[in-house]
Backbone as CSV, one residue per row, in Angstrom:
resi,resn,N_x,N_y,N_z,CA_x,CA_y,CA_z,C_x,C_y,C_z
1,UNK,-20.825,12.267,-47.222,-19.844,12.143,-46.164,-18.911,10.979,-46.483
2,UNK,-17.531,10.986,-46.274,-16.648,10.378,-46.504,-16.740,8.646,-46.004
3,UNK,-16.442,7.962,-45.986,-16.451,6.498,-45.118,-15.329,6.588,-44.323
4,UNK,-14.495,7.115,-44.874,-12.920,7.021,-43.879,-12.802,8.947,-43.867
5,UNK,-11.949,9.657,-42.787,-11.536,10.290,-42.651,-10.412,11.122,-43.477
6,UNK,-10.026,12.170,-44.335,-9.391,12.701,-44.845,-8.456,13.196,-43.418
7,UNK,-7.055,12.396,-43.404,-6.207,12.729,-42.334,-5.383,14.474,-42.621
8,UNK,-5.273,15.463,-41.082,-4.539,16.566,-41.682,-3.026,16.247,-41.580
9,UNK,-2.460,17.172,-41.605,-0.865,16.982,-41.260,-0.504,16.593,-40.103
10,UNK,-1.317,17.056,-38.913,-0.588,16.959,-37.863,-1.173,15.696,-37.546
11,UNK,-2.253,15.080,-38.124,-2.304,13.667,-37.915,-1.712,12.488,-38.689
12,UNK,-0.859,12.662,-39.031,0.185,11.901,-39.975,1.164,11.290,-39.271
13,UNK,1.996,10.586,-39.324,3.553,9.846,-39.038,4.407,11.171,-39.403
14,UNK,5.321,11.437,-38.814,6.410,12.564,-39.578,6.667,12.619,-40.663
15,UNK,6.994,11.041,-40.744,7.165,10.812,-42.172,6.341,11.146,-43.430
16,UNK,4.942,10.886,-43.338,4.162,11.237,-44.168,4.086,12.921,-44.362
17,UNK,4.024,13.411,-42.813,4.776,14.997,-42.721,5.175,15.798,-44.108
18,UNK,6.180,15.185,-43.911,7.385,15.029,-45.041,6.583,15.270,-46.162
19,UNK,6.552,14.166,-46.440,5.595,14.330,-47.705,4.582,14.966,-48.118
20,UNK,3.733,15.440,-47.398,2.647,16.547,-47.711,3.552,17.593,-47.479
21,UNK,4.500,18.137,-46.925,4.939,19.221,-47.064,5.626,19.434,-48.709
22,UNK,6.238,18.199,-49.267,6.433,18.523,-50.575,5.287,18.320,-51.373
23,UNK,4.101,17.399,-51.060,3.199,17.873,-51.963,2.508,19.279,-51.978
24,UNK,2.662,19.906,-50.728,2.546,21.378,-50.369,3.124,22.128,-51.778
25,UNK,4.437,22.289,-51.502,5.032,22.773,-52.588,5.062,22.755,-53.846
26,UNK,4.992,21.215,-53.984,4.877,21.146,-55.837,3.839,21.541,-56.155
27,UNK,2.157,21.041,-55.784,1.070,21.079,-56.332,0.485,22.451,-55.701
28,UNK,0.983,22.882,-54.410,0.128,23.816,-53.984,-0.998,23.532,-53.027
29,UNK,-0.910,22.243,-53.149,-1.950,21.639,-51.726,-1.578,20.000,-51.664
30,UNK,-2.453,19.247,-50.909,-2.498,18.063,-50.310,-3.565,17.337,-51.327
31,UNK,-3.472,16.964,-52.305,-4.963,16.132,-53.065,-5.470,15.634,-51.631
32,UNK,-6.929,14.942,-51.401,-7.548,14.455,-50.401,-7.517,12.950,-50.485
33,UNK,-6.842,12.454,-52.011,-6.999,11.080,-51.887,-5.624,10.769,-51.720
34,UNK,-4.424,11.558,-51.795,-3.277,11.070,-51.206,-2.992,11.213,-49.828
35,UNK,-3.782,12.199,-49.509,-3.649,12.323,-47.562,-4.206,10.987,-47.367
36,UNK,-5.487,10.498,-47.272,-5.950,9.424,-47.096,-4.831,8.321,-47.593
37,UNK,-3.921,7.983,-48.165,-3.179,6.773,-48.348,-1.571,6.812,-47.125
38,UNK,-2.267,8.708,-46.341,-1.275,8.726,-45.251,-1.929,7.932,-43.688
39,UNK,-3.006,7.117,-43.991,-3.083,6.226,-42.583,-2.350,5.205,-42.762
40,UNK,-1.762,5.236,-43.597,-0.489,3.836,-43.364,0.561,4.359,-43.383
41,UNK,1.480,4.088,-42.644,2.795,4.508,-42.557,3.470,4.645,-44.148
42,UNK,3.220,3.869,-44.783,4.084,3.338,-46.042,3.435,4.225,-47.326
43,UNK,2.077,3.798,-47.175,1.360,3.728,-48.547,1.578,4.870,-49.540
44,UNK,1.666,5.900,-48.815,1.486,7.414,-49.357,2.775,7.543,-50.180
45,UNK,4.191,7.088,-49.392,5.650,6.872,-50.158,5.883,6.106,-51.173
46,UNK,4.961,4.810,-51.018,5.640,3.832,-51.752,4.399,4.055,-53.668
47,UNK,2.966,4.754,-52.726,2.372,4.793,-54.157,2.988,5.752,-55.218
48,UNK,3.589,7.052,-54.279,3.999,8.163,-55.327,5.442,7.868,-55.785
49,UNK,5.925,7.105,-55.370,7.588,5.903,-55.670,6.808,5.374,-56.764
50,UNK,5.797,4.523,-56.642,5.679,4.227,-57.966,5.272,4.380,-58.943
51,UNK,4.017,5.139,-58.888,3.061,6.253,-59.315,4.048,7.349,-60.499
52,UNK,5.450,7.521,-59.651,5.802,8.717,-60.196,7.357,7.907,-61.514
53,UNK,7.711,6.680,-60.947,8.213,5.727,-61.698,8.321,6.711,-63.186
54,UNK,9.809,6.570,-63.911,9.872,6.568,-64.878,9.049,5.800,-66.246
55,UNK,8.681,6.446,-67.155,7.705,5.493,-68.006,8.250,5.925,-69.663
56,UNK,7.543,4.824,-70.435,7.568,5.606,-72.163,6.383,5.980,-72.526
57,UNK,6.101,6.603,-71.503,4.785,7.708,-72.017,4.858,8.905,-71.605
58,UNK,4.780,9.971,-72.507,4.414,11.058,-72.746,3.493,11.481,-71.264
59,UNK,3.176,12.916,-71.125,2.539,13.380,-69.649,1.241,13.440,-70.586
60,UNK,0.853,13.126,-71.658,-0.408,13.535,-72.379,-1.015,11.597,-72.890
61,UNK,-0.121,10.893,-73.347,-0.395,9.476,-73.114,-0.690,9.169,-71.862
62,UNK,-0.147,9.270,-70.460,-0.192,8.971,-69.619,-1.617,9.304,-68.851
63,UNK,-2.163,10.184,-69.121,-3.440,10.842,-68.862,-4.806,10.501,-69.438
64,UNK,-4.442,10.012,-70.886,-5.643,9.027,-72.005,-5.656,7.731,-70.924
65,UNK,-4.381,6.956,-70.274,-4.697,5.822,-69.993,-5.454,5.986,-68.292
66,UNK,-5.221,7.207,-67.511,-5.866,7.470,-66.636,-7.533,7.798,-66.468
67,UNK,-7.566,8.811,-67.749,-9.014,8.891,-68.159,-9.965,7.568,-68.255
68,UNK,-9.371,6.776,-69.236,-9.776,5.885,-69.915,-10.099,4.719,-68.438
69,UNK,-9.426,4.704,-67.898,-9.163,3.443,-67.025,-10.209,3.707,-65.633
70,UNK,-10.152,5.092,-65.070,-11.123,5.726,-64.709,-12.481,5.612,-64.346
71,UNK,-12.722,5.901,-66.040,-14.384,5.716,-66.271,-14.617,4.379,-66.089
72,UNK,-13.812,3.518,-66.496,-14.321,1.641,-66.286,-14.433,1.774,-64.931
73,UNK,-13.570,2.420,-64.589,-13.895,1.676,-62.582,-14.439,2.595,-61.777
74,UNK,-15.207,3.321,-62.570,-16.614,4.382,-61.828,-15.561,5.266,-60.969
75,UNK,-14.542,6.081,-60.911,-14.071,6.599,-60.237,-14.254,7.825,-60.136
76,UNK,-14.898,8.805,-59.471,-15.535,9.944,-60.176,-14.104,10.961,-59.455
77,UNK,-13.305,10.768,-58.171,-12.475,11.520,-58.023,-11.341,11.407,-58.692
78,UNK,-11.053,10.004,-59.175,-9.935,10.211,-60.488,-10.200,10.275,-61.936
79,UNK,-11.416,10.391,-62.082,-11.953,11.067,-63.225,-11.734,12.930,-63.355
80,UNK,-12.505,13.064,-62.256,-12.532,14.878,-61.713,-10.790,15.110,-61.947
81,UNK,-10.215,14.473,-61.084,-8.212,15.224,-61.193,-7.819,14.761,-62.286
82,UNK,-8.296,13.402,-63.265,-7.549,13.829,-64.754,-8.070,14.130,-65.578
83,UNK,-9.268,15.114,-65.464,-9.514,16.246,-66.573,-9.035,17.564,-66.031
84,UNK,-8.487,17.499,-65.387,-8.030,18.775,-64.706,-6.409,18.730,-65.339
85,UNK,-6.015,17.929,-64.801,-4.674,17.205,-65.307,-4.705,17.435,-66.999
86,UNK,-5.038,16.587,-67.638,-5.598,16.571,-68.601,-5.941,17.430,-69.466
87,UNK,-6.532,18.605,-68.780,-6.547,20.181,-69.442,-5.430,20.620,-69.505
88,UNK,-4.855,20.708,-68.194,-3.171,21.503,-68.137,-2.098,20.966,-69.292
89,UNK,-2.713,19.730,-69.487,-1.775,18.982,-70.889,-2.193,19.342,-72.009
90,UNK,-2.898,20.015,-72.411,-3.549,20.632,-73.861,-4.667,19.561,-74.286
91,UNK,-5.390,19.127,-73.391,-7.192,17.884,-73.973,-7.861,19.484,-73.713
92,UNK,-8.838,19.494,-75.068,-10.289,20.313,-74.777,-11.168,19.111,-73.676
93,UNK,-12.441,19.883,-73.473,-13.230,18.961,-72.802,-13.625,17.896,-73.520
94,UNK,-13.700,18.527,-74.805,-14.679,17.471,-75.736,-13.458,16.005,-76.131
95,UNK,-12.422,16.150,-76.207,-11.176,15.297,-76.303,-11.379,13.838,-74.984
96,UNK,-11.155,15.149,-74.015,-11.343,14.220,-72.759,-12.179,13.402,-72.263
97,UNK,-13.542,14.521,-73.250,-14.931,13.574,-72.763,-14.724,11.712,-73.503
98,UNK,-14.079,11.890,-75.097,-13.803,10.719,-75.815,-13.248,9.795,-74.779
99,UNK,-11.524,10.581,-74.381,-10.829,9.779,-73.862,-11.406,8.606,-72.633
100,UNK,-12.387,9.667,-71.689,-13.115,8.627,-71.011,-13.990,7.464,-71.661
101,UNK,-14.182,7.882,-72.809,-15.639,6.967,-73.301,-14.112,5.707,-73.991
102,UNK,-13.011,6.074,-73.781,-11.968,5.028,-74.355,-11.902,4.952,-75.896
103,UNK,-11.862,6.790,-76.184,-11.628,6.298,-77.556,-10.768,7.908,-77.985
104,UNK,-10.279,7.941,-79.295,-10.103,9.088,-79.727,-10.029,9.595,-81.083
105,UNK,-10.956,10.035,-81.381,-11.131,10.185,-82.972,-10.084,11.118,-83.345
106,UNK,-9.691,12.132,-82.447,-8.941,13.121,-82.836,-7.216,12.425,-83.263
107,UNK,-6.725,11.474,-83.029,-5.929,11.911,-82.943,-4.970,9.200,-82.994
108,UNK,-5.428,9.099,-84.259,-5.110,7.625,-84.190,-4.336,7.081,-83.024
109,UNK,-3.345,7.255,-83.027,-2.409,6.776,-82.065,-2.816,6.786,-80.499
110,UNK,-3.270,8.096,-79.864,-4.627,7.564,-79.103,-5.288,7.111,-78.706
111,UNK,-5.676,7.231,-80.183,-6.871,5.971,-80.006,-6.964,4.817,-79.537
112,UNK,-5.450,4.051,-80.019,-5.550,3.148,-79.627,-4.898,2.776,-78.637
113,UNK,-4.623,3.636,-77.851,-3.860,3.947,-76.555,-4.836,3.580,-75.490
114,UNK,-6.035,4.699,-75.859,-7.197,4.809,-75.550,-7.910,3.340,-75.011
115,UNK,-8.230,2.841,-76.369,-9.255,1.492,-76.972,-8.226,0.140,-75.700
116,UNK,-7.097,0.359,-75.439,-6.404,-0.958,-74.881,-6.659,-0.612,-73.782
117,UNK,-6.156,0.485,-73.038,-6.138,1.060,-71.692,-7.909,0.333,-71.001
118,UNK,-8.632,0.935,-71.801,-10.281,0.720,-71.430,-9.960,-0.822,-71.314
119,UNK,-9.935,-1.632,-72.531,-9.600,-3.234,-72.455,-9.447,-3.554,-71.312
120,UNK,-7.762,-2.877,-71.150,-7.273,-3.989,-69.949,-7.629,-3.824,-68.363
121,UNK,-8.736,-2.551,-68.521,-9.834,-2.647,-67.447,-10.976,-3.516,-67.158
122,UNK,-11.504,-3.328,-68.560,-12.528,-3.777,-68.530,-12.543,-5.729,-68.863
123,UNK,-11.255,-5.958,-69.254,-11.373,-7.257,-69.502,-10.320,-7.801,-68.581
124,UNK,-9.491,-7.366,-67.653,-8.831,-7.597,-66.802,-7.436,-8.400,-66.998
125,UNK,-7.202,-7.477,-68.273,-6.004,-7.620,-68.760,-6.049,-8.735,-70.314
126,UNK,-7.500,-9.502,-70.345,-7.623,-10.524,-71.430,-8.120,-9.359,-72.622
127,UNK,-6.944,-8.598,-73.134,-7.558,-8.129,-74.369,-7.758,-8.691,-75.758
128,UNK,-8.289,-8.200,-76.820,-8.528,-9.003,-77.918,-7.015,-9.061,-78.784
129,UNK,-6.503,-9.688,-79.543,-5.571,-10.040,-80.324,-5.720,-8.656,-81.151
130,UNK,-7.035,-8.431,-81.645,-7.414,-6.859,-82.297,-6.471,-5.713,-81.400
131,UNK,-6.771,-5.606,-80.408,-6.879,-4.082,-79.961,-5.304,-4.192,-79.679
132,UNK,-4.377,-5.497,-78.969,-3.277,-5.039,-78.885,-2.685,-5.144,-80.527
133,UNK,-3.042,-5.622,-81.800,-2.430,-5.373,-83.027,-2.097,-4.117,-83.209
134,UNK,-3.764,-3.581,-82.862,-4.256,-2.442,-82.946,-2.632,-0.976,-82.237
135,UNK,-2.772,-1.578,-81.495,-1.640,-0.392,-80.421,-0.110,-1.021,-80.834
136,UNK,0.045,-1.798,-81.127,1.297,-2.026,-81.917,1.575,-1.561,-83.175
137,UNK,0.840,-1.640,-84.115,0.317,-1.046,-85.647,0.188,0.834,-85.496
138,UNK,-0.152,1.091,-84.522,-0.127,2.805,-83.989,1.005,2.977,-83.786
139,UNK,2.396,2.350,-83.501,3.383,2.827,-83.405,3.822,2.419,-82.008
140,UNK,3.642,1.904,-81.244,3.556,1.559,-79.626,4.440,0.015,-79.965
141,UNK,5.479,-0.121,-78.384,6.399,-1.452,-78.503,5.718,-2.488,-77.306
142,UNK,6.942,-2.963,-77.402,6.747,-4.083,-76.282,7.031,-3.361,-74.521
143,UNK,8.220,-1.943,-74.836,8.053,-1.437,-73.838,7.029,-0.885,-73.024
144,UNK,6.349,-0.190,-74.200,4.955,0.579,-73.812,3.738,-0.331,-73.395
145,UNK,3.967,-1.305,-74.075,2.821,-2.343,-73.643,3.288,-2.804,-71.798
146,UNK,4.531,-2.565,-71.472,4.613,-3.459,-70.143,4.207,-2.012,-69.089
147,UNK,5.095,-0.947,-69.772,4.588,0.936,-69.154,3.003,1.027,-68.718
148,UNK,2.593,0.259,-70.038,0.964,0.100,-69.814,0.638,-0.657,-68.564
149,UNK,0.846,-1.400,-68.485,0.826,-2.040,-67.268,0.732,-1.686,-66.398
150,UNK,1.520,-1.017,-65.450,2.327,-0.649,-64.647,1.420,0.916,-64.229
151,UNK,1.064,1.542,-65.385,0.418,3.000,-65.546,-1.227,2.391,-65.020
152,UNK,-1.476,1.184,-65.641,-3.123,0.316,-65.686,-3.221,0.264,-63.780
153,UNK,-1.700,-0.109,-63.455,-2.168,-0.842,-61.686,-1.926,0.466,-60.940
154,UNK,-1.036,1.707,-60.675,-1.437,3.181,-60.344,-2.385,3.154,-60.326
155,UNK,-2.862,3.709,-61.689,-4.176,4.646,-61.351,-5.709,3.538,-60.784
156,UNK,-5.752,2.202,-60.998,-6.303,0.964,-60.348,-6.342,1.301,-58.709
157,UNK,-5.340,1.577,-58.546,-4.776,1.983,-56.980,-6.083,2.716,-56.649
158,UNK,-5.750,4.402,-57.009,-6.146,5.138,-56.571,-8.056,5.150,-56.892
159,UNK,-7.604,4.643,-57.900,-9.473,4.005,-58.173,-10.371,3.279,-57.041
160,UNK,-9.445,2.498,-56.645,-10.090,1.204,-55.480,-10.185,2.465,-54.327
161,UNK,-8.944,3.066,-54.336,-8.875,3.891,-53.015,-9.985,4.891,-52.566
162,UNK,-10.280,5.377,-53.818,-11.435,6.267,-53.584,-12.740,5.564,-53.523
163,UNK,-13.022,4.829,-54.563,-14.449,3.776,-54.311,-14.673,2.857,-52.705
164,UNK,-13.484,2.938,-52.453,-13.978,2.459,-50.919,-13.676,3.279,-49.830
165,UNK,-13.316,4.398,-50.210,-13.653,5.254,-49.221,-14.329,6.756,-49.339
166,UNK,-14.595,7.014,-50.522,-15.305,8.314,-50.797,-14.690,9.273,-50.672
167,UNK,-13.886,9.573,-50.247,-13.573,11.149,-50.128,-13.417,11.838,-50.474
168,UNK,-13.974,13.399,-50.355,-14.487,14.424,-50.944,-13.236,14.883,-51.977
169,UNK,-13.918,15.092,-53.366,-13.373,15.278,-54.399,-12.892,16.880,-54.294
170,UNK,-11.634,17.202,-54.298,-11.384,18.517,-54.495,-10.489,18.821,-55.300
171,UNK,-11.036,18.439,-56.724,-10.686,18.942,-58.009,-12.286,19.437,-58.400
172,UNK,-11.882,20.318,-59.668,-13.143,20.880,-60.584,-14.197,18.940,-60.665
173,UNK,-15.247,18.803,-60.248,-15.692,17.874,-60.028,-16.143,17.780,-62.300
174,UNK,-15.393,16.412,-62.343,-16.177,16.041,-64.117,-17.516,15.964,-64.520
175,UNK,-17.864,16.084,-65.408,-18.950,15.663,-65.796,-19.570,14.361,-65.752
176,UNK,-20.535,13.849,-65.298,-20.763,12.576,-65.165,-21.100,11.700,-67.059
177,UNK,-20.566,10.655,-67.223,-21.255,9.690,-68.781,-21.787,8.935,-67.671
178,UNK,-22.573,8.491,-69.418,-23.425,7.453,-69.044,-21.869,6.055,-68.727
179,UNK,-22.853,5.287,-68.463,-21.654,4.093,-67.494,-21.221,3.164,-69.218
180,UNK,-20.020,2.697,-69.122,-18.939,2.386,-70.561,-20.219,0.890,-70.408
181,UNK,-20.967,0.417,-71.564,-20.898,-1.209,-71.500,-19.781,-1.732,-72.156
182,UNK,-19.785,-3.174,-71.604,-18.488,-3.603,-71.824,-18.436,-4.438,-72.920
């Protein structure tokens, strides 16, 4: 059972209204963890304002650093929507399963997309001199490193959001790993 309530439409601000009616449309439904960011007047606008923010990443980069970032912060409902995500972008399972574990053999550049993303979870932004060489040497700038950023505190968002309030996952639920040591 949830800790907080999954709000419907008609319990929303108009405004938020609004907005599930276009998430209606684009996606075909309401995710359950963006209704929930509709008990605040603001939250639901201002996360997918930034959430949806122009970036220099790819819709398939952007998804390694979601995976990846994910599994560090035990998130099992934004784990579940970006392998779903994640599939629709061309990851097999077995790809995705890496990407969570923060790595990617398949595919260098990735990898170390991968290997930083996990970092700047798991070390809270103090990564090693290695791993950002590492993602610079893959071909990655100074832009992508700040994109990183920015992509790291999103999906952080929705991480916290769900760990403190539970609510019911309605994506294809992931496979559970064992927990990343750090």
């Amino acid at each position: 059972m949830s800790k907080i309530n999954v709000p419907t439409r008609e319990e929303v601000s108009s405004k938020n209204q609004a907005i599930f009616d276009n998430l209606q449309k684009g996606l075909g439904f309401v995710p359950n963890l963006y209704a929930t960011f509709a008990h605040s007047e603001n939250a639901l606008g201002s996360f997918l304002t930034f959430s949806g923010a122009a970036t220099s990443f790819s819709k398939k980069e952007k998804e390694v650093i979601d995976l990846a970032i994910s599994q560090v912060n035990e998130c099992r409902y934004c784990q579940s929507a970006h392998t779903a995500i994640a599939k629709m972008n061309g990851f097999t399972e077995e790809q995705i399963i890496e990407l969570r574990q923060g790595h990617a053999s398949f595919d260098s550049k990735l990898d170390a997309l991968a290997k930083i993303a996990r970092a700047i979870a798991e070390k809270k932004g103090h990564v090693s001199r290695e791993v950002k060489e590492n993602f610079f040497s893959a071909g990655y700038n100074k832009e992508n490193l700040i994109d990183l950023v920015t992509a790291a505190g999103a999906i952080t968002v929705t991480n916290l959001l769900h760990n403190l309030t539970d609510v019911a996952i309605d994506f294809p639920v992931a496979p559970e790993l064992e927990p990343i040591a750090a």
